[in-house]
C-alpha positions as CSV (number, residue, x, y, z in Angstrom):
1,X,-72.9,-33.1,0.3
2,X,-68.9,-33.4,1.3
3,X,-66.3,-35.5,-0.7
4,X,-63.5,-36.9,0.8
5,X,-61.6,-36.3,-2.6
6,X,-61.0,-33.6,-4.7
7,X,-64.4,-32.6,-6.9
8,X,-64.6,-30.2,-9.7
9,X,-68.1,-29.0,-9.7
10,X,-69.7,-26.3,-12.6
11,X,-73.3,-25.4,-12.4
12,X,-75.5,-27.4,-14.3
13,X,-78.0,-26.5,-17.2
14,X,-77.6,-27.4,-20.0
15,X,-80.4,-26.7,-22.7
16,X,-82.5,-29.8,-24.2
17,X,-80.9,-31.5,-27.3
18,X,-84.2,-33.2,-28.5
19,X,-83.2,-36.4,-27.5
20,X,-85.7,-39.0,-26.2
21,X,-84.8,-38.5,-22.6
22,X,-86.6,-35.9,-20.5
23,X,-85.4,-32.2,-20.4
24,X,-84.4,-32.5,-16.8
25,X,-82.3,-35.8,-17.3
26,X,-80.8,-34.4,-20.8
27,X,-80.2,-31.0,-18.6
28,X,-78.5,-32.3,-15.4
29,X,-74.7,-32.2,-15.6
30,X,-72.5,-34.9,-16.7
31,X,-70.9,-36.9,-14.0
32,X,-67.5,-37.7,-14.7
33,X,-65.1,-39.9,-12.5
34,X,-61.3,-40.8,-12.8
35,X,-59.7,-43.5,-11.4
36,X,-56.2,-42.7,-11.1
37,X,-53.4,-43.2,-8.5
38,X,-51.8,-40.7,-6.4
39,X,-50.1,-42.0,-3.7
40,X,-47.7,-45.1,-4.1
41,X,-44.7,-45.8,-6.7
42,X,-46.8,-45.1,-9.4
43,X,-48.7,-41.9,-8.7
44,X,-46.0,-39.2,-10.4
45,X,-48.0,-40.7,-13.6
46,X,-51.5,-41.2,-11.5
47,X,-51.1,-37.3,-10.8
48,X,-50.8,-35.8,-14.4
49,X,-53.6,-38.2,-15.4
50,X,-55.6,-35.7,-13.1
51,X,-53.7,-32.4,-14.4
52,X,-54.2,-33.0,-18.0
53,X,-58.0,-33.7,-17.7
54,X,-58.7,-31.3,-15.4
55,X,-56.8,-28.8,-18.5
56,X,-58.8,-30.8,-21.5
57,X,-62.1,-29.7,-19.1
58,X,-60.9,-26.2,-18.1
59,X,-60.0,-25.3,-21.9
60,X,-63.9,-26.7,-22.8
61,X,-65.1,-24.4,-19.3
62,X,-66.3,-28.0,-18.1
63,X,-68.7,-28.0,-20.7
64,X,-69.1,-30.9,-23.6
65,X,-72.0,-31.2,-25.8
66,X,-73.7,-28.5,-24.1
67,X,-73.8,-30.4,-21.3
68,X,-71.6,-29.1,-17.7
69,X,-69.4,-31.4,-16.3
70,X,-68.7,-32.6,-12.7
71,X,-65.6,-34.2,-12.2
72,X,-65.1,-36.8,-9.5
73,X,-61.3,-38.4,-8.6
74,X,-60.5,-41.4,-7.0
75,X,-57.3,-42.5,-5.9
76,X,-56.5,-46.6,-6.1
77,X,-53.1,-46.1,-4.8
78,X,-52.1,-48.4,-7.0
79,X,-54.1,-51.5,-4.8
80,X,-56.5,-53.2,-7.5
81,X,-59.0,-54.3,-4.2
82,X,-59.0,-50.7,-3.8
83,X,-59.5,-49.5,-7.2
84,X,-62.5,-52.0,-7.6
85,X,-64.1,-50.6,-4.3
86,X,-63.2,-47.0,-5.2
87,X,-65.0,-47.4,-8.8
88,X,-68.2,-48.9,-7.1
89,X,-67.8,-45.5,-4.6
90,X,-67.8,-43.6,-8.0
91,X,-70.9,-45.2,-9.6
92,X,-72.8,-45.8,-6.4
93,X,-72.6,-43.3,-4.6
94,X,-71.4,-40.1,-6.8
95,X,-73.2,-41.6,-9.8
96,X,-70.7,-41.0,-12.7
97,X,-72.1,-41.6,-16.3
98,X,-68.6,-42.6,-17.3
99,X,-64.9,-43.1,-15.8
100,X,-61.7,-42.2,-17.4
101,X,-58.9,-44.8,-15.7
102,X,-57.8,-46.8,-13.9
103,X,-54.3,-46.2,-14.7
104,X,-53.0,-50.0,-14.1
105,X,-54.0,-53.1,-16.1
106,X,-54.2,-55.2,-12.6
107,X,-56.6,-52.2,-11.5
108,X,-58.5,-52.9,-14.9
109,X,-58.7,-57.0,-14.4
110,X,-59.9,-56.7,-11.0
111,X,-62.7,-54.4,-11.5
112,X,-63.7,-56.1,-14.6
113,X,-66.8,-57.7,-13.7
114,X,-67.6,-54.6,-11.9
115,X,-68.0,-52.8,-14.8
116,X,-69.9,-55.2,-16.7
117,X,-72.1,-55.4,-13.8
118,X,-72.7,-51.8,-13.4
119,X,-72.5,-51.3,-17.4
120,X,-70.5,-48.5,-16.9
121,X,-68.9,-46.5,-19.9
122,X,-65.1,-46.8,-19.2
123,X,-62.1,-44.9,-21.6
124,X,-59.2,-46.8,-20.5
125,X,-55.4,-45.8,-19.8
126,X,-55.3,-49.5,-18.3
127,X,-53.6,-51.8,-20.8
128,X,-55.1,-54.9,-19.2
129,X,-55.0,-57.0,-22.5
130,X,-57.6,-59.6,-22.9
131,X,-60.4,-56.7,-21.7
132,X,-59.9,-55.8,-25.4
133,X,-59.0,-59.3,-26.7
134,X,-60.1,-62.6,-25.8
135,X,-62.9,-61.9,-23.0
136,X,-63.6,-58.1,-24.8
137,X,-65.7,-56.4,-22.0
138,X,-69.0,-54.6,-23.9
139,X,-68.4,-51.5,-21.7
140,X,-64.3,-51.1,-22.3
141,X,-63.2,-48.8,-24.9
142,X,-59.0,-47.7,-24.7
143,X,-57.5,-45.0,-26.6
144,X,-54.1,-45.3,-25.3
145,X,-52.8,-49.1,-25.9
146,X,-53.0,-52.4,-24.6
147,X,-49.8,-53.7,-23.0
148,X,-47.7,-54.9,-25.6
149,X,-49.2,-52.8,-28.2
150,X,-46.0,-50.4,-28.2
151,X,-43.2,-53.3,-27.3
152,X,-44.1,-55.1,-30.4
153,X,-42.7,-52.5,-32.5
154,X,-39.9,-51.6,-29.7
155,X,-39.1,-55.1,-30.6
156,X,-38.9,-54.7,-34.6
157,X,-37.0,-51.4,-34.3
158,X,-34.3,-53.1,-31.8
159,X,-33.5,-56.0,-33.8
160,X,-33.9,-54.4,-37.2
161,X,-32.5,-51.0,-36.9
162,X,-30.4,-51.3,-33.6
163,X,-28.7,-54.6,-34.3
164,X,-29.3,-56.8,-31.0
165,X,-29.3,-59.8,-31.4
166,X,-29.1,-61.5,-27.4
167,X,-31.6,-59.2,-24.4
168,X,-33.0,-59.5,-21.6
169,X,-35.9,-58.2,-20.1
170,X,-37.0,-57.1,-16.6
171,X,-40.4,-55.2,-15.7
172,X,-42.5,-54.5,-12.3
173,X,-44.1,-57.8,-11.4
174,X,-47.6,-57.6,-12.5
175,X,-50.1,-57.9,-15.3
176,X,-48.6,-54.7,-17.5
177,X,-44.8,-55.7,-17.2
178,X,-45.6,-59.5,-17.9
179,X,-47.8,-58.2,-20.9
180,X,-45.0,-56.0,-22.4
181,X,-42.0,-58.4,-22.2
182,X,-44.3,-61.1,-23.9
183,X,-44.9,-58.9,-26.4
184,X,-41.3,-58.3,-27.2
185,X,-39.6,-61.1,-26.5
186,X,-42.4,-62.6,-29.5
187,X,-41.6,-60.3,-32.0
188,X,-37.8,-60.4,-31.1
189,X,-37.3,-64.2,-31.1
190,X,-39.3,-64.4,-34.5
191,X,-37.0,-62.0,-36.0
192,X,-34.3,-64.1,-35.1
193,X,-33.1,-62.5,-31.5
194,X,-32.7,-64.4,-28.2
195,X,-34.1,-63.2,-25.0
196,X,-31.8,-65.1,-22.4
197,X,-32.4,-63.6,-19.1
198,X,-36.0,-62.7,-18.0
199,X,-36.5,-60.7,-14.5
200,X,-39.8,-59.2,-12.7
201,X,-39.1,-57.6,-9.4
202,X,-42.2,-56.4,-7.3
203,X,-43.4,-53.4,-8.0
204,X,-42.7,-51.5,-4.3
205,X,-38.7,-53.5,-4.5
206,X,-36.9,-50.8,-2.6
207,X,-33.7,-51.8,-4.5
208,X,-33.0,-53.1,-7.6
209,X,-28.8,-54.0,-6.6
210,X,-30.1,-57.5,-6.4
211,X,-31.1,-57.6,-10.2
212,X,-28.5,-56.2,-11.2
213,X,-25.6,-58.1,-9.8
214,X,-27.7,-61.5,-10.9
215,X,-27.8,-59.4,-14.6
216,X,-26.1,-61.3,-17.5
217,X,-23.1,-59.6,-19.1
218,X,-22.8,-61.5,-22.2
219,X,-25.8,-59.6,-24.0
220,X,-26.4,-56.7,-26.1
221,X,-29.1,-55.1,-24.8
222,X,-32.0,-55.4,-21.7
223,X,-35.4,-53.8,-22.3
224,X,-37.0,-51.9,-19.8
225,X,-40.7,-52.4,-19.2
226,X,-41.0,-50.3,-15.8
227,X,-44.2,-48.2,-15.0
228,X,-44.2,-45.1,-12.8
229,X,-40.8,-43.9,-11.3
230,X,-39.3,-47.2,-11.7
231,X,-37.7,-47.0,-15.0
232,X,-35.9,-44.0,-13.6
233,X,-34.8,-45.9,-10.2
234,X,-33.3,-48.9,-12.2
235,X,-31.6,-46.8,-14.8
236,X,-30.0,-44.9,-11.9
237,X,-28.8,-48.0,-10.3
238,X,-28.1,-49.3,-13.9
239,X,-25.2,-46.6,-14.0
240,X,-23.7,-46.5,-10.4
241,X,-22.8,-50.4,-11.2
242,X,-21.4,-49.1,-14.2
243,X,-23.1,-50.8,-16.8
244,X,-23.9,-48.3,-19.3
245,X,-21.8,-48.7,-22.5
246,X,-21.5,-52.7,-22.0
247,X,-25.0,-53.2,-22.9
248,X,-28.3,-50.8,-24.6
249,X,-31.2,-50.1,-22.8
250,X,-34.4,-49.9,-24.4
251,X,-37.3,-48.8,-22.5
252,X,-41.0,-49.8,-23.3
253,X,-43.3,-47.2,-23.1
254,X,-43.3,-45.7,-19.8
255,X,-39.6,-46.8,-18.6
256,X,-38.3,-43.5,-19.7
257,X,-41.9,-40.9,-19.0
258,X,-41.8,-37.2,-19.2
259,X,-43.1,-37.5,-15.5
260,X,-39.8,-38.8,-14.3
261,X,-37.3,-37.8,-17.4
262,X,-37.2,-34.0,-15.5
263,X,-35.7,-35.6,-12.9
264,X,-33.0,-37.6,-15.4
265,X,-29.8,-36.3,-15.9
266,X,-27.0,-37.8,-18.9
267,X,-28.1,-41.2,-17.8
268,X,-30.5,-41.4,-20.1
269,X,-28.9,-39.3,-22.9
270,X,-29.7,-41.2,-26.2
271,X,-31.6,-44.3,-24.7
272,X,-34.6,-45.4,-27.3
273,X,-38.1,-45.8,-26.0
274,X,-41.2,-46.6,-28.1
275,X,-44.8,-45.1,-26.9
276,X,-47.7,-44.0,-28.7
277,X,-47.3,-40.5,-27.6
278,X,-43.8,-37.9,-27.2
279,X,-44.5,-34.3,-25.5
280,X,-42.1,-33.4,-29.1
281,X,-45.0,-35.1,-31.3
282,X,-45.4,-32.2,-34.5
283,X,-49.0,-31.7,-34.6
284,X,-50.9,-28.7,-34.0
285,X,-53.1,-30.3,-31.0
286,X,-50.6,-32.0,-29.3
287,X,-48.3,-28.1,-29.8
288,X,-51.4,-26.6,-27.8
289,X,-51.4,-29.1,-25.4
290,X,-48.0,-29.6,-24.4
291,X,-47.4,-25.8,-24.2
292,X,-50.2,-25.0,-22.0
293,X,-49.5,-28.3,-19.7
294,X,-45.6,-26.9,-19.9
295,X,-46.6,-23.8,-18.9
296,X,-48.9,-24.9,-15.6
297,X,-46.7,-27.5,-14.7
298,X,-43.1,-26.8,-15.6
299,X,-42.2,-29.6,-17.1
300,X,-43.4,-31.6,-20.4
301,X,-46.6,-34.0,-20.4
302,X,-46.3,-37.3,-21.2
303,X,-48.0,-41.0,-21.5
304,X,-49.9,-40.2,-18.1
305,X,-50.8,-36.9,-19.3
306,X,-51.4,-37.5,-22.7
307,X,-53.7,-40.5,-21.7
308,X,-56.7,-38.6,-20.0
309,X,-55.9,-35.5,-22.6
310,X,-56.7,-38.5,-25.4
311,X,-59.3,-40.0,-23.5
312,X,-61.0,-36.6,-22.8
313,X,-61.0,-36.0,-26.6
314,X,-62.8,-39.4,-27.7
315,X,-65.2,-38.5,-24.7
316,X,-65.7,-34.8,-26.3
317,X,-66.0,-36.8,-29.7
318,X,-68.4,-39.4,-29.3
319,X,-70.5,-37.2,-27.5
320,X,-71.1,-34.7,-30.2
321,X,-72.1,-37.4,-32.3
322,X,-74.9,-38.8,-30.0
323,X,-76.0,-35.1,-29.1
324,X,-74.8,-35.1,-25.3
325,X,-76.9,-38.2,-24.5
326,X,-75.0,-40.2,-22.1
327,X,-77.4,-42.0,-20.3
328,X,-77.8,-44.0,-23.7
329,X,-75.3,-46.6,-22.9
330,X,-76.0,-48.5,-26.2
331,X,-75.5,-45.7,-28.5
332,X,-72.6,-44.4,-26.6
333,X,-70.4,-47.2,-27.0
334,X,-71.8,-47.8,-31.1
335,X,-70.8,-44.2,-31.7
336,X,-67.8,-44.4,-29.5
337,X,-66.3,-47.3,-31.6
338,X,-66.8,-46.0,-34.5
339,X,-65.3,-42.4,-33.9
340,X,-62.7,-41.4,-35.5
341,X,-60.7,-38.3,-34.4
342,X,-57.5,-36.2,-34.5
343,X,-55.9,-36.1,-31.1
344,X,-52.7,-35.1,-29.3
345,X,-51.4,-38.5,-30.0
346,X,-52.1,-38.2,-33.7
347,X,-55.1,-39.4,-35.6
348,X,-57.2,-42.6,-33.5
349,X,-59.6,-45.0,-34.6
350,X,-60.8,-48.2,-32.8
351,X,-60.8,-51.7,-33.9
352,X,-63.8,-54.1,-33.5
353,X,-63.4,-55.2,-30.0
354,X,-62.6,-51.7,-28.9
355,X,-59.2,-51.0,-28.9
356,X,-57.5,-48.0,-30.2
357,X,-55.4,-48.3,-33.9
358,X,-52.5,-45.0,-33.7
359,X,-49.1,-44.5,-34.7
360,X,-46.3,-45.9,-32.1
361,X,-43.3,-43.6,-31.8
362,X,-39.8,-45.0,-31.3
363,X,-37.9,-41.7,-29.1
364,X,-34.2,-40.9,-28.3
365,X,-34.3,-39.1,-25.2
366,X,-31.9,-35.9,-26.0
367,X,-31.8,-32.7,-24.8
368,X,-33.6,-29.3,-26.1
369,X,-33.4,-26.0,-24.6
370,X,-31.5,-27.5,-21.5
371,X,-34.4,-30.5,-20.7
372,X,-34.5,-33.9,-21.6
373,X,-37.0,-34.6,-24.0
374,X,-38.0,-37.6,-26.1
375,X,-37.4,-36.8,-29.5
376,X,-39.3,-38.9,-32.1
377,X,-37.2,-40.7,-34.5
378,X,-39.3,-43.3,-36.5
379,X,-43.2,-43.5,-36.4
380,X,-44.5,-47.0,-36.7
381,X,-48.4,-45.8,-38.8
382,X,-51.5,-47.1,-37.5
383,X,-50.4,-50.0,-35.4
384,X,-53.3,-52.0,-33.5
385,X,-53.0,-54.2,-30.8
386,X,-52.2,-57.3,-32.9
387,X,-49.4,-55.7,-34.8
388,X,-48.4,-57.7,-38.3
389,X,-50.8,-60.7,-37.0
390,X,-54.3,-61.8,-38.4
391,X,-56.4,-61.4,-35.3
392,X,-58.0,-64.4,-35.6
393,X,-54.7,-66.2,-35.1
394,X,-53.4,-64.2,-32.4
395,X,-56.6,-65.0,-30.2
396,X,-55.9,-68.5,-30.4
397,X,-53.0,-68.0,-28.5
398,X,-53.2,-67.8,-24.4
399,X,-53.3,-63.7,-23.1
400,X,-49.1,-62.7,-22.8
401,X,-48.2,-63.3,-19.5
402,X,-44.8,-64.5,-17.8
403,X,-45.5,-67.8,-19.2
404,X,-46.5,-67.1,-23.1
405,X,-45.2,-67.2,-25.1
406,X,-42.2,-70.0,-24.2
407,X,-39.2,-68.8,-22.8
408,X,-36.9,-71.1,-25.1
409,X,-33.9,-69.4,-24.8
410,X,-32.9,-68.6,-21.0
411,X,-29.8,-69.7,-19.7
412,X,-29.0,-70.4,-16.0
């Protein structure tokens, strides 16, 4: 049987757990699909999403719960019709138990009913909001973040600690940069901030001169809610027109990415990002992971890595609590909300409608043994996706988007 993607493939046979299911179903390997992106603006990201799994898999020798593992990658690049068709590729025809991805929270809305359809186990990097809030899909669990779940705090530490009081914002134009600047410009206008100027250029803009000559000059600060190699071309652009020093950038959390930081030079000396994860993160699993991805790939992991390394680890986690047995969708996702485990990121737990409860880094990007690296400064504990709010509240109000909340204080 040929693949027209890339396919990790270890021998199957592993032993009988005693589970309910037959010996030759609870011996057959475990199908495992990702749906990342790998060509497009945002594949530098879509890429280490495959690097770091295939190293979570290689370090286990493809082998979880006693069970082998065959890996199957598809590549949305970046379309959501495609990712939608390429996941129904995965399940129908290479018959995954359980898919890693997508990486984009448009990818994530468009193959929603999909994946209620097919009842297919899903571990998220998508931040795709409402999949975990008000229409919570049964089959959805995310251990990296939903959208805004890292702006919120980006938002408390810019007002609080770096003293700006009047931002704008500006993000790729779709779901996951409408979903982050909502989610900032809330916590910033309740804390007594203004965000005047609000900006989404499409996602493949091949120049961002036109956004920055229509950028106000009269604030203290623009936050940065860029995906992929984006937050790297604005900030570039952001310099030539010489607007560093007149205002403070703060980037959301994957404006300023290892992925594209190794290709950053002083630009982004000192700028402040907040993400659930840093390559410089002080715990003994993240050490191991960062220094063996270092070492394969020459350059520090970061949210895309760090993603499918976290993912991986719920996966490896829930699996030893049900004894290997995947094809019990039901007890899968009981025992996969209820997990809790220590991960590269820090410790992670998941609240009731599936999303993950971590800490949320706020970084200054500074340099250490000649790279740039994203130094963690202050660590925001346990943060879930509805921040200080009483989720009960929160769900009464519409999903972020450009609209919601009100933008009150624009100016022409």
């Amino acid at each position: 049987m040929n693949f027209s993607r890339r396919r990790f493939v270890q021998a199957a046979g592993a032993v009988s757990l005693g589970s309910t299911f037959s010996v030759k179903a609870q011996a057959g390997p475990l199908r495992l699909g990702l749906m990342t992106v790998k060509t497009g603006p945002l594949a530098s990201g879509g890429i280490d999403m495959e690097r770091a799994l295939v190293q979570y898999l290689k370090e286990k020798n493809y082998t979880l719960s006693g069970r082998k593992v065959e890996l199957f990658v598809g590549d949305s690049a970046g379309v959501p019709a495609q990712a939608r068709t390429k996941i129904q590729e995965l399940v129908e025809r290479d018959k995954i138990h359980i898919m890693i991805g997508p990486l984009a929270a448009a990818e994530a809305l468009a193959a929603d009913d999909y994946i209620r359809q097919a009842r297919l186990l899903t571990l998220s990097v998508a931040a795709a909001e409402d999949l975990t809030q008000r229409r919570p899909n049964p089959w959805f669990t995310r251990g990296t973040s939903t959208s805004s779940q890292c702006a919120h705090p980006a938002a408390d530490y810019a007002y609080k600690q770096l003293k700006l009081r009047r931002m704008a914002v500006i993000a790729d134009d779709f779901a996951y940069g409408h979903e982050m600047c909502a989610g900032f410009q809330r916590v910033f206008e309740e804390s007594g901030g203004k965000i005047v100027q609000k900006m989404f250029p499409p996602l493949t803009v091949p120049d961002y001169g036109t956004y920055l000559a229509q950028l106000r000059t009269n604030i203290d600060g623009i936050f940065l809610g860029f995906a992929g190699a984006n937050g790297f071309r604005y900030l570039r652009q952001f310099n030539e027109y010489g607007l560093r020093g007149k205002m403070t950038p703060v980037g959301g959390m994957t404006a300023l990415d290892e992925a594209v930081l190794r290709n950053m030079g002083d630009e982004a000396l000192n700028i402040v990002t907040s993400c659930w994860y840093s390559a410089e993160i002080d715990n003994p699993i993240n050490k191991k992971f960062a220094d063996a991805f270092r070492k394969d790939w020459k350059y520090d992991p970061g949210f895309y890595a760090a993603a499918t390394y976290t993912e991986a680890e719920v996966l490896d986690a829930t699996l030893r609590v049900i004894q290997g047995r995947i094809e019990d969708k039901e007890a899968f996702m009981k025992a996969v909300r209820a997990v809790k485990v220590d991960t590269c990121r820090g410790p992670v737990s998941f609240d009731q409608y599936g999303n993950v409860v971590g800490h949320v880094y706020i970084r200054r990007v500074e340099r250490k043994d000649g790279r740039l690296v994203n130094r963690v400064i202050h660590t925001y504990p346990n943060v879930s996706q509805f921040w200080t709010y009483k989720p009960e509240e929160f769900l009464k109000n519409p999903v972020y988007s450009r609209d919601f909340p009100p933008a009150k204080n624009l100016e022409s």
